[in-house]
KEDREN-37124 format. One record per residue: x, y, z of N, C-alpha, C, O in turn; residue number from 1. Coordinates in steps of 0.1 Angstrom, whole numbers, m for minus. Each point is the difference from the previous one (the first is absolute). Layout:
! KEDREN-37124
n.u;n.v;n.w;ca.u;ca.v;ca.w;c.u;c.v;c.w;o.u;o.v;o.w;nuza
X;Y;Z;X;Y;Z;X;Y;Z;X;Y;Z;NUM
...
This chain:
! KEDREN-37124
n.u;n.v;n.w;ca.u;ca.v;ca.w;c.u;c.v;c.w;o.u;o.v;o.w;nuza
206;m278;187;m10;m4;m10;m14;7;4;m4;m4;10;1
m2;12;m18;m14;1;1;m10;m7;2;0;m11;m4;2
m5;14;8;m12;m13;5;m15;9;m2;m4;11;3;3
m3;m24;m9;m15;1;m4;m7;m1;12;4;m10;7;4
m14;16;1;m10;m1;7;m12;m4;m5;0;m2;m12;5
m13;m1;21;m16;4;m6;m11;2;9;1;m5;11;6
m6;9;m12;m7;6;8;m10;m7;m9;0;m3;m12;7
m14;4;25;m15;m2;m3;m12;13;m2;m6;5;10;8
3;0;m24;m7;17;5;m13;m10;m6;2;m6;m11;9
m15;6;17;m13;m2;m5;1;m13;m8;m6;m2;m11;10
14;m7;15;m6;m15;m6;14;1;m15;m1;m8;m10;11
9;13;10;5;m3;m15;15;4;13;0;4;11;12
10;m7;m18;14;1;m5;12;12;m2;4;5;m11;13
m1;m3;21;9;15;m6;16;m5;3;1;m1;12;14
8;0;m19;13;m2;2;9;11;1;m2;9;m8;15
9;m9;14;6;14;m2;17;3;10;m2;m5;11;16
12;9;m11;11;3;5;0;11;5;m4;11;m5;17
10;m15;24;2;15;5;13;m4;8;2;m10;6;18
6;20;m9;13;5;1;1;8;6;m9;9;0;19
22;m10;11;6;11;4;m9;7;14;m11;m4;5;20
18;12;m2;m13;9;11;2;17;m3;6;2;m11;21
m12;11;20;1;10;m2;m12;6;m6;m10;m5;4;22
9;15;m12;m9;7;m4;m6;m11;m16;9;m8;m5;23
m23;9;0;m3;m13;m8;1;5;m12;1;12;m1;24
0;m20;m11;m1;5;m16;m7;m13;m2;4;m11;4;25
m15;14;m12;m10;m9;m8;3;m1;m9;0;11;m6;26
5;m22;m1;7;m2;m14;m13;m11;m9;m1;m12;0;27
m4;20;m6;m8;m5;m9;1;m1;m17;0;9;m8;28
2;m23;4;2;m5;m11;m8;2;m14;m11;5;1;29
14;m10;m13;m7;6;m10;m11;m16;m9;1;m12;4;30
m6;15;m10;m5;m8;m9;5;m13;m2;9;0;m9;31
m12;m10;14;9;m15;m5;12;0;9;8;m9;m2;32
m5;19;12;7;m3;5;0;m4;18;m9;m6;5;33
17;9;1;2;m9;17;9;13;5;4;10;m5;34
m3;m20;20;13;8;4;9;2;m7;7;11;m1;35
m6;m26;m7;16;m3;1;9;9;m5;12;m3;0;36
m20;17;m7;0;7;m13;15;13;9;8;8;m3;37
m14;m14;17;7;15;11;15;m8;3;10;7;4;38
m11;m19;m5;14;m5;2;9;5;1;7;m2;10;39
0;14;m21;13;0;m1;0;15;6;9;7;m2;40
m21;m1;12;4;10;6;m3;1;15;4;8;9;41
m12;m20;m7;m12;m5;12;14;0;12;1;7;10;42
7;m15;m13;12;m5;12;4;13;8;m1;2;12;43
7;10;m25;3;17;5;m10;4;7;2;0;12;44
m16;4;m18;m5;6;8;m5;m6;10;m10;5;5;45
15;m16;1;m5;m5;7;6;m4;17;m3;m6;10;46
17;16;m15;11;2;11;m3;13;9;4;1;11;47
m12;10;m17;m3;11;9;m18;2;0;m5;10;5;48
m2;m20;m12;m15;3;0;m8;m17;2;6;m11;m4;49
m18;11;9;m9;m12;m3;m3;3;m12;m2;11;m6;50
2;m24;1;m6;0;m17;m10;m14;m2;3;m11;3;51
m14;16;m8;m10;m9;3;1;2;m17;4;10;m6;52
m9;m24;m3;0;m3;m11;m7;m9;m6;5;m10;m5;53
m23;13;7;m4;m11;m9;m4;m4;m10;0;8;m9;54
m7;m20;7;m2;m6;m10;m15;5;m3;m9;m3;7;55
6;10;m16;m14;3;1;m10;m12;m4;3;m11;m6;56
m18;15;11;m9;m13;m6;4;m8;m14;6;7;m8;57
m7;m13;5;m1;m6;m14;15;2;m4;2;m4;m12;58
8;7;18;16;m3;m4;12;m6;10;0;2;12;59
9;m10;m20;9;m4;10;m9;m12;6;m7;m7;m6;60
11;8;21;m7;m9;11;m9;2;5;m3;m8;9;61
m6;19;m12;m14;1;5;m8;m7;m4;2;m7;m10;62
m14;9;18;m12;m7;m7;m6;5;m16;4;11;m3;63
m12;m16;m6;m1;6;m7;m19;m7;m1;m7;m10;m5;64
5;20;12;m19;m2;m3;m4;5;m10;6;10;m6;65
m19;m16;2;m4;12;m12;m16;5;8;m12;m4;3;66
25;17;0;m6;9;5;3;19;m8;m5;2;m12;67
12;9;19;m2;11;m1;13;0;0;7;m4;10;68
m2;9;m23;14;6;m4;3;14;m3;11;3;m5;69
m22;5;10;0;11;m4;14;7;14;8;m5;8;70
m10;15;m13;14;8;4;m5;3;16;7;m3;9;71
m17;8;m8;m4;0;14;m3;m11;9;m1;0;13;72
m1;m8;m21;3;m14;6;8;m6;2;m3;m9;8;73
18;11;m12;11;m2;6;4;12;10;7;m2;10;74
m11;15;m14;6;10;12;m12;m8;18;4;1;11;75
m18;m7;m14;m4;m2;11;8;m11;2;6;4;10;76
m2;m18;m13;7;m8;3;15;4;6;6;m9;6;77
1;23;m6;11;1;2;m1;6;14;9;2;8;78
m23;2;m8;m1;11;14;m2;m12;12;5;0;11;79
m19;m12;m20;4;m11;13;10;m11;4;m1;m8;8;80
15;12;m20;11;m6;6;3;8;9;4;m6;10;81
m4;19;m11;11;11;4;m7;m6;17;6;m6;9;82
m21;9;m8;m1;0;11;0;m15;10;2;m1;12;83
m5;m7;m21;m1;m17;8;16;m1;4;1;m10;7;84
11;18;m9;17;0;0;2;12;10;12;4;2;85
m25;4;4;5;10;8;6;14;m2;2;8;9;86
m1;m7;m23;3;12;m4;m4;14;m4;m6;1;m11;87
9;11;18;m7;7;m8;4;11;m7;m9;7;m4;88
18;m5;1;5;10;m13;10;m7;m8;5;m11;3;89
m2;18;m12;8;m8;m13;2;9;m8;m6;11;0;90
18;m14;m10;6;12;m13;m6;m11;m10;6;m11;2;91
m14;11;m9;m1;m8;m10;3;0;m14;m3;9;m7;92
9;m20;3;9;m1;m10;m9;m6;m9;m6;m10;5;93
2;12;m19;m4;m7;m8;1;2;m20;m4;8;m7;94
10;m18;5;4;m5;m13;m5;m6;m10;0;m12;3;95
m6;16;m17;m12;1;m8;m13;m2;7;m4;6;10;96
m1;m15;m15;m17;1;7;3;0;18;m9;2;8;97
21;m4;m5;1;1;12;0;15;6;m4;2;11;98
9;8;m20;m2;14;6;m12;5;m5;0;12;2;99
m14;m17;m11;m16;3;2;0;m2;9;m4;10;6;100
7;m23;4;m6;m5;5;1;7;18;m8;1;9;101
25;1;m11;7;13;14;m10;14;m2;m6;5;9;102
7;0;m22;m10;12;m3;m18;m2;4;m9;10;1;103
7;m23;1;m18;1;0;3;m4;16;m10;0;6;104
19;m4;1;3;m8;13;3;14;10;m4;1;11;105
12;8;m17;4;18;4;m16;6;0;m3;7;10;106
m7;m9;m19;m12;4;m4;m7;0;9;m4;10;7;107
0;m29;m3;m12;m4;7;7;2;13;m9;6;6;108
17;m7;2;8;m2;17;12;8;m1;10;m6;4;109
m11;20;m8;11;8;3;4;3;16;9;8;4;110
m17;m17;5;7;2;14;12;m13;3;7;m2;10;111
m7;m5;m23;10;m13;4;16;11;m6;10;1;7;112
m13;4;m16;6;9;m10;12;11;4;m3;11;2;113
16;m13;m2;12;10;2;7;6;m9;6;11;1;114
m6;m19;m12;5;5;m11;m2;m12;m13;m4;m11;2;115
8;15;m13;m5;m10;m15;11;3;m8;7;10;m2;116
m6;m25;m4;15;4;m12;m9;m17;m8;m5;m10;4;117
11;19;m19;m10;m4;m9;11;0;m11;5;10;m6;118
m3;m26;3;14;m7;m9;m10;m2;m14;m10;m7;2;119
12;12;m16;m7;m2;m7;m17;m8;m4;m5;m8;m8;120
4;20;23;m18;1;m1;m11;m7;m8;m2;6;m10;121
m4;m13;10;m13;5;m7;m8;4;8;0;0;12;122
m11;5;m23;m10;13;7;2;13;m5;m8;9;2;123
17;m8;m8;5;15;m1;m4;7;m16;3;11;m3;124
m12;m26;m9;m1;10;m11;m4;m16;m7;2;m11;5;125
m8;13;m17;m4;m9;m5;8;m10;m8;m3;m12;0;126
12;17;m5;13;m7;m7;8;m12;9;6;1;11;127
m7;m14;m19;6;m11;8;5;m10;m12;m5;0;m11;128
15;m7;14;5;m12;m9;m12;m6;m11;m12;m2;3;129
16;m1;m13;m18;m4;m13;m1;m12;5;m11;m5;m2;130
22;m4;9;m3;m13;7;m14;m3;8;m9;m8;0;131
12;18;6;m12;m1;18;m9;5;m10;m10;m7;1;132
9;16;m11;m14;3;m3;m4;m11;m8;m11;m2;5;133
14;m9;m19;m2;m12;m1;m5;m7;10;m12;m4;0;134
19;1;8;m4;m7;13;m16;2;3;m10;m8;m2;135
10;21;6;m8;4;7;m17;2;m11;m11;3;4;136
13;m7;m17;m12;0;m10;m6;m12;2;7;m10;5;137
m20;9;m8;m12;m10;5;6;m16;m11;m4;m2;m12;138
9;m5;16;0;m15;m6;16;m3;7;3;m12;1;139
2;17;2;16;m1;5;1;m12;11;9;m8;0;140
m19;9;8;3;m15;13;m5;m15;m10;1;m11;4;141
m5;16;m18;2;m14;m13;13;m4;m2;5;m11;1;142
5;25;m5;14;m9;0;10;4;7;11;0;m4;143
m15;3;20;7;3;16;6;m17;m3;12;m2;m2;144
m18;m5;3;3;m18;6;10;m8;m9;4;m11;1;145
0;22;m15;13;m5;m9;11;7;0;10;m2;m7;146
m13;16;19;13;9;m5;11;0;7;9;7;m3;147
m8;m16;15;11;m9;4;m2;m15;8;m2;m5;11;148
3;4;m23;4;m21;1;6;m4;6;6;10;3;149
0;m20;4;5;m7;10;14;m4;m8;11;1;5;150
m14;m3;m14;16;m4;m7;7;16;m6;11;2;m3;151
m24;8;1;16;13;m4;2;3;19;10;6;2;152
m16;m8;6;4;5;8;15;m7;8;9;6;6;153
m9;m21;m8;10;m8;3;14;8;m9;11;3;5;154
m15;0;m18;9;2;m9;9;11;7;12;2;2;155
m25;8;3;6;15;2;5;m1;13;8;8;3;156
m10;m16;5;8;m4;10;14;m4;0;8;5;8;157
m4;m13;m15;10;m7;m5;12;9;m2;10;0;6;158
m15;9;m19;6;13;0;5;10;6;11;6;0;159
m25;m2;8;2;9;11;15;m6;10;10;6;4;160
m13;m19;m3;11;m5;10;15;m1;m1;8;4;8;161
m6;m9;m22;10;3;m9;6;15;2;12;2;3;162
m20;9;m7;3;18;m1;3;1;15;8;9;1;163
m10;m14;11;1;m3;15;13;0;m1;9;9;0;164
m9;m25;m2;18;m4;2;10;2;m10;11;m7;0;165
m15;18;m9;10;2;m7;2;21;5;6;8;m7;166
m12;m7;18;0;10;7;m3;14;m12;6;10;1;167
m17;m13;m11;m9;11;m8;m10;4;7;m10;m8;2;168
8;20;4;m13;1;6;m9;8;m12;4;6;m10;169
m19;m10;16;m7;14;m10;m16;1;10;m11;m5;m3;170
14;11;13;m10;4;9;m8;0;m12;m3;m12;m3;171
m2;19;m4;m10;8;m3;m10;m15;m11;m12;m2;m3;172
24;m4;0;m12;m14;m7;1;m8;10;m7;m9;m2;173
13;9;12;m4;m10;14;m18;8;4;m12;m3;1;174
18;11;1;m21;7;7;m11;m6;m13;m10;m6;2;175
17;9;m16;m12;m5;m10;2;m11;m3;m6;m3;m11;176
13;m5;15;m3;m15;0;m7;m8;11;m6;m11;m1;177
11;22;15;m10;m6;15;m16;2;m3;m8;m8;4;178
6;19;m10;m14;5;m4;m7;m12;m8;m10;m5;3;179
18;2;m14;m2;m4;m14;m6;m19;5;m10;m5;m4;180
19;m1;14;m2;m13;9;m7;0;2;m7;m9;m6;181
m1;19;19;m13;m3;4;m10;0;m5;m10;m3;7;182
7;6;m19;m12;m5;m7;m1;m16;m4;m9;m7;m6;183
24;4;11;m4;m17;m6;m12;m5;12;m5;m12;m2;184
0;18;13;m7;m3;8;m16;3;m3;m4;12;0;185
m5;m23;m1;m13;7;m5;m10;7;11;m12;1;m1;186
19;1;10;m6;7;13;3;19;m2;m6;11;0;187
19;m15;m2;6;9;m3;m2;12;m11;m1;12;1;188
2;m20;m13;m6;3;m13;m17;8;2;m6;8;m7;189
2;m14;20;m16;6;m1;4;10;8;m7;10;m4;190
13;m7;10;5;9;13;3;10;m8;m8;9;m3;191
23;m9;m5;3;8;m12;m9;9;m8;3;12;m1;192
m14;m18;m4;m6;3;m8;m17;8;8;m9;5;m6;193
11;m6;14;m8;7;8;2;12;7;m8;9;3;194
19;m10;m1;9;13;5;7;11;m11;3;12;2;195
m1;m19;m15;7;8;m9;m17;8;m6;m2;12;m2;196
m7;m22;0;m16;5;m6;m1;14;10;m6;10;m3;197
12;m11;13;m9;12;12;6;12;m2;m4;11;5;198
15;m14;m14;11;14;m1;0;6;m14;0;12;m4;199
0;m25;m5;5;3;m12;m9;m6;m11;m3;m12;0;200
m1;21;m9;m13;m7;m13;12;0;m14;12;m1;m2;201
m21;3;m5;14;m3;m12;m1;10;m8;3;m2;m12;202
m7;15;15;9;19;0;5;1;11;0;12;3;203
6;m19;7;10;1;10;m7;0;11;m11;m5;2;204
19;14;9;m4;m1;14;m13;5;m1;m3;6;m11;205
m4;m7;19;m9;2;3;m7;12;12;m8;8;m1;206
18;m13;11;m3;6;11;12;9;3;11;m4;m3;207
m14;18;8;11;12;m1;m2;8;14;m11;4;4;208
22;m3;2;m5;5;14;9;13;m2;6;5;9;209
m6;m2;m19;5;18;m3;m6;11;3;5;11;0;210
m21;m14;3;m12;8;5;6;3;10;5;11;2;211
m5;m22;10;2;0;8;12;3;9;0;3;12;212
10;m3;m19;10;7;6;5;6;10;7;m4;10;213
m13;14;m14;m1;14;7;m4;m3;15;2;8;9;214
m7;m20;m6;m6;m6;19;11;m2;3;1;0;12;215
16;m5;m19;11;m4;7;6;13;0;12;m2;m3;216
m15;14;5;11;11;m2;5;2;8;10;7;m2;217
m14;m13;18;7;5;10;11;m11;4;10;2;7;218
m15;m14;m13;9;m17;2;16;5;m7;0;5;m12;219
10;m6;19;16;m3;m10;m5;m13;m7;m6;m10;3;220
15;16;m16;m11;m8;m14;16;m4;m10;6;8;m7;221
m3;m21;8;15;4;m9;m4;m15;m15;m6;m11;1;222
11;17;m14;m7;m6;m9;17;m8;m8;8;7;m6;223
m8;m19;7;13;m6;m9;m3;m6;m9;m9;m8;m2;224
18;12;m6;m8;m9;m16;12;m1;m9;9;8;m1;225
m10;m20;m6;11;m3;m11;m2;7;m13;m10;m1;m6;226
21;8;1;m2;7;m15;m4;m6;m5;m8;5;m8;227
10;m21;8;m1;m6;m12;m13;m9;1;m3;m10;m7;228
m2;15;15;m13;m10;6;m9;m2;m12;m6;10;m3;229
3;m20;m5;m8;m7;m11;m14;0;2;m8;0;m9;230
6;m1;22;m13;m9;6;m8;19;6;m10;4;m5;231
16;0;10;m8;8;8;12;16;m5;11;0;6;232
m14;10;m16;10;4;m7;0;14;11;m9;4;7;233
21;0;m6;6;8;12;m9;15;m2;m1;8;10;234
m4;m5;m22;m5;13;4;m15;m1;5;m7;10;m1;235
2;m20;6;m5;m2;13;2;4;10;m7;8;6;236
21;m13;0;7;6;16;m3;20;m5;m7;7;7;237
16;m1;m21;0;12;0;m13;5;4;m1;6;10;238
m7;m10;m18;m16;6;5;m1;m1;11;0;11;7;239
m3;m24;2;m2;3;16;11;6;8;m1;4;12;240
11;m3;m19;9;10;10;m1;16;m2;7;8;7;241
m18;m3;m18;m3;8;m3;m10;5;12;2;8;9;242
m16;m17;m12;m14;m3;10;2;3;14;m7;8;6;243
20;m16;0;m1;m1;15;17;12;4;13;0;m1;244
m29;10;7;16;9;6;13;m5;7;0;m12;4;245
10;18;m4;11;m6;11;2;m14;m6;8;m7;7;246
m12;2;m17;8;m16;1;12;m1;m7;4;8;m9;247
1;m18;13;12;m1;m4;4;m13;m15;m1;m11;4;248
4;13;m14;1;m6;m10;17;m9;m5;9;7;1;249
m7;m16;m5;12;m9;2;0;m7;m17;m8;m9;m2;250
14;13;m7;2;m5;m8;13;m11;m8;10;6;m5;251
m10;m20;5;12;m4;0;0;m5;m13;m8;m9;m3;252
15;14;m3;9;0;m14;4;m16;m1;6;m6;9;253
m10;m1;m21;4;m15;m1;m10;m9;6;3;m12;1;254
m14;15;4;m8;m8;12;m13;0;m9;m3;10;m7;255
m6;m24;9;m9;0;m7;m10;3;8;m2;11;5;256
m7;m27;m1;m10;6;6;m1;m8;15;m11;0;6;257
23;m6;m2;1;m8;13;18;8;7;11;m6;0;258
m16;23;6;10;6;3;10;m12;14;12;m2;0;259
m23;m2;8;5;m4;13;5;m15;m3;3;m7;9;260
m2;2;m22;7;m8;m3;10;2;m9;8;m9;m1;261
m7;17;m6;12;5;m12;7;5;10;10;m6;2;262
m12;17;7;7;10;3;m1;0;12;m1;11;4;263
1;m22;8;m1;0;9;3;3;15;m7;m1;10;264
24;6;m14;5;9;9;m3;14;m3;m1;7;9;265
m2;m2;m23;m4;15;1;m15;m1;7;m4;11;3;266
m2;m21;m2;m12;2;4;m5;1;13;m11;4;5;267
23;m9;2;m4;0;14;6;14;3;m8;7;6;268
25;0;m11;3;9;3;m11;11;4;m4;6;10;269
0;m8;m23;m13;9;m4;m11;m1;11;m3;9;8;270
m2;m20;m8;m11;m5;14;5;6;15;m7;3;10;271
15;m3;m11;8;2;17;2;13;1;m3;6;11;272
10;2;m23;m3;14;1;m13;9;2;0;10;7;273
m13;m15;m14;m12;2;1;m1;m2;10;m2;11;5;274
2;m23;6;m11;m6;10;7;8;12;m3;m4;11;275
12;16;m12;8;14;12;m11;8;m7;3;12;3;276
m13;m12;m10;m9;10;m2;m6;3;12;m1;m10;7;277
m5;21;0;m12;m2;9;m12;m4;m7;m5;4;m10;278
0;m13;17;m14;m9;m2;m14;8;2;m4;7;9;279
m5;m10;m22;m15;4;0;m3;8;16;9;m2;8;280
m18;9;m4;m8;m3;14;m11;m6;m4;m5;m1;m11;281
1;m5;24;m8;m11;m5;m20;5;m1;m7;6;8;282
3;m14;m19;m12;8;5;m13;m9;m8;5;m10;m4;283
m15;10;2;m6;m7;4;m10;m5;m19;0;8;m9;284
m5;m22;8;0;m1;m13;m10;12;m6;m5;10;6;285
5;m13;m19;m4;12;m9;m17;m3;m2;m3;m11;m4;286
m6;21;7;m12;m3;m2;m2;13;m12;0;11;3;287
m2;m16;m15;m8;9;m11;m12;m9;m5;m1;m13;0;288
m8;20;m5;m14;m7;m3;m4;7;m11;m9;m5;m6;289
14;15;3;m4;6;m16;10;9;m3;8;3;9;290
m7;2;m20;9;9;m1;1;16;6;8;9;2;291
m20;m9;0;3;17;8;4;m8;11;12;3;m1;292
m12;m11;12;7;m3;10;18;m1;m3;8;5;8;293
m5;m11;m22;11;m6;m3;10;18;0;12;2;4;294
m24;9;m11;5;15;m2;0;5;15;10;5;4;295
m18;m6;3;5;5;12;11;m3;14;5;6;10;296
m5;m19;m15;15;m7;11;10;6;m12;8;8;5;297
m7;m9;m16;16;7;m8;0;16;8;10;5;4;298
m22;0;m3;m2;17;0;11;1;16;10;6;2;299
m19;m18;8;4;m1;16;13;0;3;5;8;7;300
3;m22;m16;12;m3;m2;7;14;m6;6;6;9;301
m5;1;m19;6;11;m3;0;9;10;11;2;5;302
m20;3;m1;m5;9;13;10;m4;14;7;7;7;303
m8;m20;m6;10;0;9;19;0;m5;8;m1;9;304
């Protein structure tokens, strides 16, 4: 059985699962969602690697202050787990807002950094589900507190339980119904909506680290994504597997937008083949301060 930990970082709450021992993978989760989202691959990779998996601020079992949801704000939260747990390098894994958040976390502490694999991204282009951008338009935390009720949620439980024991699975509305739950929480709901505001306006994402790219070129860089992904549309992954030299791109046919739960033995296959990559060298965070600085580390990096 998995087991929930928590740790104390600066006065708040961080929950989180560490598995296994060996070399580490940072498995970081998406929007509305938790660990629990790593479940059906967490056990595998967790027989030849440590796998640390948590709950970010404001989701799951964490604390949820109203504080700083911004993306850099979870990559600094992840560096003072990494280090209050003793760690210091990692492949980092992250899945929708969870790989901005691996990509701005590779950005700000590329010396934690060995390699990145990035499961139906965001960050990668402005196009996202018309849901999240609704969401994300000015009056929406007015009708956040009716859009799951206590009784459809019992209802969808019921069901859900039923599709269980009559042995129907459907990963992919299990993740959007885990998502879809925790807004019955009004902590949560502020949490949500503070973190979705930081990414996403209502012409889409907002924030694009495609600029930026080009700083992981020397990182092994591997991109998985569902054809059929709704939420975060796959020619996304094509573009950044365009951007970032050498990376490696994984497209699975039938798979929406929750690969490591639809498809969860191709995903570890996939993960374990990657992680025999040789690893980043390691080197030290990124200082640019204007853009001729930003042109001449690309110039340095080429050069070397």
């Amino acid at each position: 059985m998995i087991e929930l930990q928590q740790i104390d970082l600066h006065g708040e709450r961080i929950a989180y699962v560490d598995e296994g021992s060996g070399d580490v993978l940072l498995l970081i989760h998406g929007m509305a969602g938790s660990s629990t989202t790593w479940k059906a691959v967490l056990p595998s990779l967790a027989r030849t690697h440590r796998v640390i998996a948590p709950d970010l601020p404001g989701h799951g079992e964490s604390g949820k202050p109203r504080g700083d949801y911004s993306l850099g704000a979870f990559a600094a939260t992840l560096r003072d787990l990494l280090r209050e747990l003793g760690i210091g390098k990692v492949t980092v894994v992250g899945q929708s807002l969870g790989g901005g958040v691996a990509m701005q976390f590779t950005y700000q502490h590329p010396e934690y950094c060995e390699r990145l694999v990035l499961i139906g991204s965001g960050g990668l282009g402005p196009d996202v589900n018309w849901m999240l951008r609704l969401l994300a338009a000015p009056g929406a935390e007015l009708v956040m507190p009716i859009i799951a009720p206590k009784p459809v949620l019992v209802a969808g439980n019921k069901i859900r339980s039923w599709l269980a024991s009559a042995g129907i699975q459907a990963p992919r509305a299990d993740e959007t119904w885990r998502s879809y739950s925790s807004l019955n929480d009004r902590e949560a709901r502020q949490a949500f909506l503070r973190t979705l505001r930081s990414v996403v306006d209502h012409r889409g994402q907002a924030v694009s680290a495609m600029n930026r790219l080009y700083l992981n070129s020397e990182m092994p860089t591997l991109l998985i994504w569902g054809e059929d992904d709704r939420i975060i549309p796959v020619a996304h992954g094509y573009a950044a597997h365009e951007a970032i030299p050498r990376s490696r791109l994984e497209v699975l046919p039938g798979v929406g937008h929750y690969p490591h739960a639809e498809a969860p033995a191709k995903v570890v296959d996939i993960l374990i083949d990657f992680l025999g990559v040789e690893p980043a060298q390691a080197r030290p965070p990124v200082a640019v301060t204007n853009s001729g600085g930003a042109a001449r580390d690309r110039q340095e990096r080429r050069a070397r």
